[in-house]
C-alpha positions in Angstrom: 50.5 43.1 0.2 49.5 45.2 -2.9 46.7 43.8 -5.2 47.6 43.1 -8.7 44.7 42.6 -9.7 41.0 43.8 -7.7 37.7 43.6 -9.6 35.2 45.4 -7.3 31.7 45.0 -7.5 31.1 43.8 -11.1 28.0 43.4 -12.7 27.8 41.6 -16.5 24.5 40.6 -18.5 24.3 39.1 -21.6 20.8 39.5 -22.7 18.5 37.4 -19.9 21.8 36.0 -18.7 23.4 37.4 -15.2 27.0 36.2 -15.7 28.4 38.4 -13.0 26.3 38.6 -10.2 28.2 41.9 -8.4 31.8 40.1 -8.2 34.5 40.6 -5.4 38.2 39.7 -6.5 41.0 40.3 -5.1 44.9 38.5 -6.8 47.5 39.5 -5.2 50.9 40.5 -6.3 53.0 37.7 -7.5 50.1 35.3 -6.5 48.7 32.3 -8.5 45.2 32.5 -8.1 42.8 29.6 -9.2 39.5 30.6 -9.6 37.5 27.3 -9.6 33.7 26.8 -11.0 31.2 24.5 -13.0 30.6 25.6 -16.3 28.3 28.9 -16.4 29.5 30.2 -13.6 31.6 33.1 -15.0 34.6 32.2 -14.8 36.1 33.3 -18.7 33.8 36.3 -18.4 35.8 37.3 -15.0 39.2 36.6 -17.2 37.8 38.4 -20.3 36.6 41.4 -18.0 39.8 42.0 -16.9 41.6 41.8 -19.9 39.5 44.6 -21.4 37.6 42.5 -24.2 34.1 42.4 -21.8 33.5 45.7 -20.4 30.9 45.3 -16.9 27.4 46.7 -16.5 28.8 48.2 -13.3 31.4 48.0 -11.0 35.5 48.5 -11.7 38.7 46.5 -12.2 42.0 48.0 -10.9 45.3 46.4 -12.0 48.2 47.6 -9.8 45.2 50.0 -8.1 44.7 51.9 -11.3 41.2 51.8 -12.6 41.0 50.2 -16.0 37.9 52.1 -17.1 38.3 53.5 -20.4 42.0 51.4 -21.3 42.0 49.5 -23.8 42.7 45.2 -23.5 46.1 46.3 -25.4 47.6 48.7 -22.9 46.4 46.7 -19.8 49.5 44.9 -19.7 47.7 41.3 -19.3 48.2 38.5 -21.1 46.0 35.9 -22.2 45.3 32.4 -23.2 42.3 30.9 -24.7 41.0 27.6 -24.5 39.5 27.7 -27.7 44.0 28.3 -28.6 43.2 31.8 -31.1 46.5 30.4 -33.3 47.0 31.4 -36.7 46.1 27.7 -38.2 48.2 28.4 -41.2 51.7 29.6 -39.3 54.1 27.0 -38.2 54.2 26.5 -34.3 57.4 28.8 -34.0 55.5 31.4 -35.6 52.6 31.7 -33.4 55.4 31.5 -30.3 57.0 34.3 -32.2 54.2 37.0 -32.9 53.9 38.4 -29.4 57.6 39.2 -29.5 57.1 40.7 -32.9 55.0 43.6 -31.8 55.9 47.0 -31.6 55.3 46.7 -27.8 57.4 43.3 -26.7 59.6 43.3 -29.8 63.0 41.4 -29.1 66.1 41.1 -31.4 65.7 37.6 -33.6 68.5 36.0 -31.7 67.0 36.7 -28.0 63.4 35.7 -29.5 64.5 32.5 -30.6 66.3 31.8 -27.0 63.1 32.8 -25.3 61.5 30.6 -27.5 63.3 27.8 -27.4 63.3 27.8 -23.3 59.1 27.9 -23.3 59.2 24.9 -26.2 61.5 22.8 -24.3 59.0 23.4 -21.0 56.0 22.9 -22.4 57.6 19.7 -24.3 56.9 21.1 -28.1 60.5 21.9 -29.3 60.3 19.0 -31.5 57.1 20.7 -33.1 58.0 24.4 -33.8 58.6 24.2 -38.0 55.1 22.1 -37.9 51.9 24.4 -39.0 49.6 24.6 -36.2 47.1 22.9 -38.4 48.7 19.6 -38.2 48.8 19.5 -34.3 46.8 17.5 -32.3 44.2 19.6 -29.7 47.1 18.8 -27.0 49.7 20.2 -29.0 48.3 23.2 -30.0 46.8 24.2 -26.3 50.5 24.0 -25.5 51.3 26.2 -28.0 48.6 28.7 -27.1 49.9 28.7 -23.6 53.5 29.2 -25.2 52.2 32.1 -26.7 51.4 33.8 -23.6 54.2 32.7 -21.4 57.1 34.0 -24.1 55.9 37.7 -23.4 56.8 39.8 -20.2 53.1 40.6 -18.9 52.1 42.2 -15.6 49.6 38.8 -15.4 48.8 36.0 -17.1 45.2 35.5 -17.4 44.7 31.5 -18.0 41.6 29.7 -19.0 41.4 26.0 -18.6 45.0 26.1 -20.3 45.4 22.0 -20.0 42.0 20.7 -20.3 42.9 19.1 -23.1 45.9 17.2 -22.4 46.1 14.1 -21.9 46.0 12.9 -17.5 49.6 12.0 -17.4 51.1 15.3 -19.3 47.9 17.5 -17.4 50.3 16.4 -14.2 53.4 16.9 -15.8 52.4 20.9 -16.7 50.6 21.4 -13.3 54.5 21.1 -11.7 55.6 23.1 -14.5 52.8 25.9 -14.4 53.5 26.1 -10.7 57.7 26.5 -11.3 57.4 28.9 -14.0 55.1 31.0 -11.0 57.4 30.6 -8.5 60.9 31.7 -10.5 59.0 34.3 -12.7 57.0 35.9 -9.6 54.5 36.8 -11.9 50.8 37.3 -11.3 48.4 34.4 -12.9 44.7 34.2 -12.4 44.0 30.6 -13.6 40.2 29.7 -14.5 39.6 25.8 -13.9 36.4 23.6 -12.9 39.1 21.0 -12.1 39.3 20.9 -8.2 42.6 18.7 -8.1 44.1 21.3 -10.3 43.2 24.0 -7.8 44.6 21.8 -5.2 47.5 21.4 -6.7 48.2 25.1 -8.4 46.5 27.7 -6.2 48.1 29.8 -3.5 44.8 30.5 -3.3 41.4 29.5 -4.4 38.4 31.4 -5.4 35.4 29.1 -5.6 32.9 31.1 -7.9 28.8 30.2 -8.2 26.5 31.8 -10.7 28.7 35.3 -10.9 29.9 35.8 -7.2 32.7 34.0 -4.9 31.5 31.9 -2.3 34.5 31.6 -0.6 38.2 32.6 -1.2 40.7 30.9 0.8 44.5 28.8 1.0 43.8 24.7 0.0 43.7 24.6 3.7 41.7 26.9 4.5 38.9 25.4 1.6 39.5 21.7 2.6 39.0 22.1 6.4 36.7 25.3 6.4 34.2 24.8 3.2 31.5 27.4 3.4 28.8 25.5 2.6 27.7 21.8 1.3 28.3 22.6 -2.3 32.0 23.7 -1.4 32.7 20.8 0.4 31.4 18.5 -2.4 33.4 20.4 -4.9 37.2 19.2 -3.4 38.4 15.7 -2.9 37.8 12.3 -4.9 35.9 10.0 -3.1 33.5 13.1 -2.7 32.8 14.5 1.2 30.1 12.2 3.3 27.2 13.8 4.6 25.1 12.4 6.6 21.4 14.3 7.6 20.2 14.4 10.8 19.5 16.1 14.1 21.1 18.4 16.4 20.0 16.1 19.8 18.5 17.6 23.4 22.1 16.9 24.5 24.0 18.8 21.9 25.3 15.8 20.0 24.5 14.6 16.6 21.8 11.4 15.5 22.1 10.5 12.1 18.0 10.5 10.3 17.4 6.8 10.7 19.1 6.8 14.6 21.8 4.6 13.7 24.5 7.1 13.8 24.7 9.2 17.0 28.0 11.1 17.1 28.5 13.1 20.5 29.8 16.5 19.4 29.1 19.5 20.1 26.7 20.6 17.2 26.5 25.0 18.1 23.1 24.7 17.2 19.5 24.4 18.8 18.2 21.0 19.5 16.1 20.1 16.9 17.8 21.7 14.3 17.8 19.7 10.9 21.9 19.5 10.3 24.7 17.3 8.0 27.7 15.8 9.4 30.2 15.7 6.7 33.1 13.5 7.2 36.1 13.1 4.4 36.7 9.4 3.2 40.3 9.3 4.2 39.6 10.9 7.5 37.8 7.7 8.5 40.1 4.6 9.5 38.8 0.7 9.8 40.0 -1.1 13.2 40.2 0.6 16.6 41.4 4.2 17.0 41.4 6.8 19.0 38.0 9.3 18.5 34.5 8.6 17.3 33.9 5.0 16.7 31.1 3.6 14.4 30.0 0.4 13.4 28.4 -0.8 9.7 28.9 -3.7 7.4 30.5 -3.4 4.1 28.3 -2.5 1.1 31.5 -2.7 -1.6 34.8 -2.1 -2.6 37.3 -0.7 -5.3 40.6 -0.9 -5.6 42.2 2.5 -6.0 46.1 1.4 -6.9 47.2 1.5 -3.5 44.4 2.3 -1.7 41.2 0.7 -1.6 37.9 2.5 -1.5 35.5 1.0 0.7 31.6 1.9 0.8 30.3 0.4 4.8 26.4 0.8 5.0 25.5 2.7 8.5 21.9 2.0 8.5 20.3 3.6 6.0 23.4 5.5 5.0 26.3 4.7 2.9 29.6 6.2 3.8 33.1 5.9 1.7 36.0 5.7 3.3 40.0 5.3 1.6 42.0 2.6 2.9 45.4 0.9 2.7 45.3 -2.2 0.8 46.6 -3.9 4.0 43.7 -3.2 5.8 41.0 -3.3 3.5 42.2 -7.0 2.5 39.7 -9.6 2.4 36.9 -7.6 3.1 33.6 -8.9 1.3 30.1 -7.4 1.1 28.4 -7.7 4.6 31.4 -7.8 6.5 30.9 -6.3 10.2 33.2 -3.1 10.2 33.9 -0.7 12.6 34.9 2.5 11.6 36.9 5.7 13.4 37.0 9.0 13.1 38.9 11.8 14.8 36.0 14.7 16.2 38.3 17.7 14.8 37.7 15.7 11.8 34.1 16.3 11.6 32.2 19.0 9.9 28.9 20.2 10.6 26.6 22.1 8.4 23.1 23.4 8.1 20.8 21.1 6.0 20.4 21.4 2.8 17.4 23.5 0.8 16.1 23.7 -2.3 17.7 26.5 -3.8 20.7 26.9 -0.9 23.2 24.5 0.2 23.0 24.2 3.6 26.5 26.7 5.6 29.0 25.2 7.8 27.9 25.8 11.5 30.7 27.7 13.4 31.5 29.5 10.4 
């Protein structure tokens, strides 16, 4: 499949600051692409590089395999959206949907404008708004209409930064389905910049998890959920966050937890000795009896989660989370003896953690 959009080896300092640290990108054609990071990362200077407004130290971006070196953001054929909204605050909300189609490049008779128009408004649920000046809409409204702005124009991509991280939980949902329809009909490229790792989840074809200027790992939601890299990866997806547990890799080849409460017999791929982390996701652990690993704790506390229940059981020293269904979790009280299941393919085992690296998956 071709690349739509390939940044190769990219280097970008600002002053003392490495934003990109040599990046490797690849988006390909018709793909939605969720590039996922904590603030600082460089995830807007990735989007801005490749629209043309930050030009790298080093290193090139292709779109459609042409080098972009020396074109300007204007002929690049991206298009972009801000999450600071760049509006016109004194033009009604129609207006600002309008000016994109009112270029020399994407001009489109008045009556075909307004119909294009109308059909993003309606989407993004800001019909009723369009004779309003931008300065009277709330932050929600006018993100919507920034995002308008880009989606109205035929663009080779849509470059996307944190386009609904100010909406409110219940409409964020709502425009996640919609983001991911208008992809799917459209077949249009869209690199989308998020720190939100539901969003990415839920949105990406693919995910790019990026760390101080470089991807640690690219991958399906599959492939990120059941394959993390590293520790930091697997923290950075699900809510109740990933378990680890430190330990040792035994003479036998199996797993004891730190404080020798925990001994899980799996096959660990690694010396005996060896300092490790067994990382277990809450919901792949079940209370009662069950076919795999069993383990027994007491319960520390739990939360009701809607349907589900969260329930923290104490394994000696260690705390683990697990997510269960109401039914089962009911009458449970702190102290309660628990035992606890969980299926070995279920288990992930990693290299302990240092100071300044999180520790890798073994059998990477």
């Amino acid at each position: 499949m071709t690349s739509a959009i390939a940044v190769r080896g990219v280097h970008k300092r600002f002053g003392k600051v490495n934003a990109l640290d040599g990046l490797d990108l690849e988006v390909r054609e018709g793909e939605f692409f969720c590039l996922l990071g904590p603030s600082g990362a460089g995830k807007t200077t990735t989007l801005k590089t490749v629209a043309g407004l930050e030009l790298p130290d080093s290193g090139t971006v292709e779109l459609g395999g042409a080098d972009m070196r020396g074109v300007e953001p204007y002929d690049r054929g991206v298009a972009m959206c801000f999450e600071s909204y760049a509006l016109y605050p004194h033009k009604s909300a129609y207006d600002n949907l309008a000016s994109p189609l009112r270029s020399p490049r994407h001009r489109l008779p008045a009556a075909q404008a307004r119909e294009r128009i109308g059909e993003i408004a309606e989407l993004l649920g800001i019909s009723a708004l369009l004779d309003r000046p931008v300065g009277r809409l709330s932050n929600g409204q006018r993100q919507r209409v920034a995002l308008g702005r880009v989606l109205v124009r035929p663009a080779r991509a849509f470059l996307l930064d944190e386009p609904l991280s100010h909406l409110d939980a219940k409409l964020r949902q709502q425009m996640r389905a919609e983001l991911k329809a208008i992809g799917a009909v459209r077949h249009t490229t869209t690199l989308y910049v998020t720190h939100d790792s539901v969003e990415a989840l839920a949105l990406g074809d693919r995910i790019g998890v990026l760390r101080d200027g470089r991807i640690v790992q690219t991958g399906t939601r599959e492939e990120i959920w059941y394959r993390p890299y590293d520790t930091e990866v697997a923290r950075a997806f699900g809510r109740p966050r990933i378990n680890l547990l430190p330990g040792a890799v035994t003479a036998e080849g199996g797993f004891r937890s730190a404080d020798g409460k925990v001994e899980l017999p799996i096959p660990a791929g690694a010396a005996p000795g060896t300092e490790v982390l067994i990382g277990v996701r809450p919901r792949d652990l079940s209370l009662g009896e069950g076919p795999g690993h069993q383990l027994t704790g007491t319960v520390y506390v739990t939360e009701v989660l809607g349907r589900s229940v969260e329930v923290t059981v104490r394994l000696g020293e260690q705390h683990v989370s697990l997510v269960a269904p109401r039914g089962d979790a009911a009458g449970l009280r702190p102290d309660d003896p628990v035992r606890l299941w969980v299926r070995p393919e279920n288990l992930l085992l990693f290299e302990a953690d240092r100071p300044q690296r999180p520790g890798r998956r073994i059998g990477q």
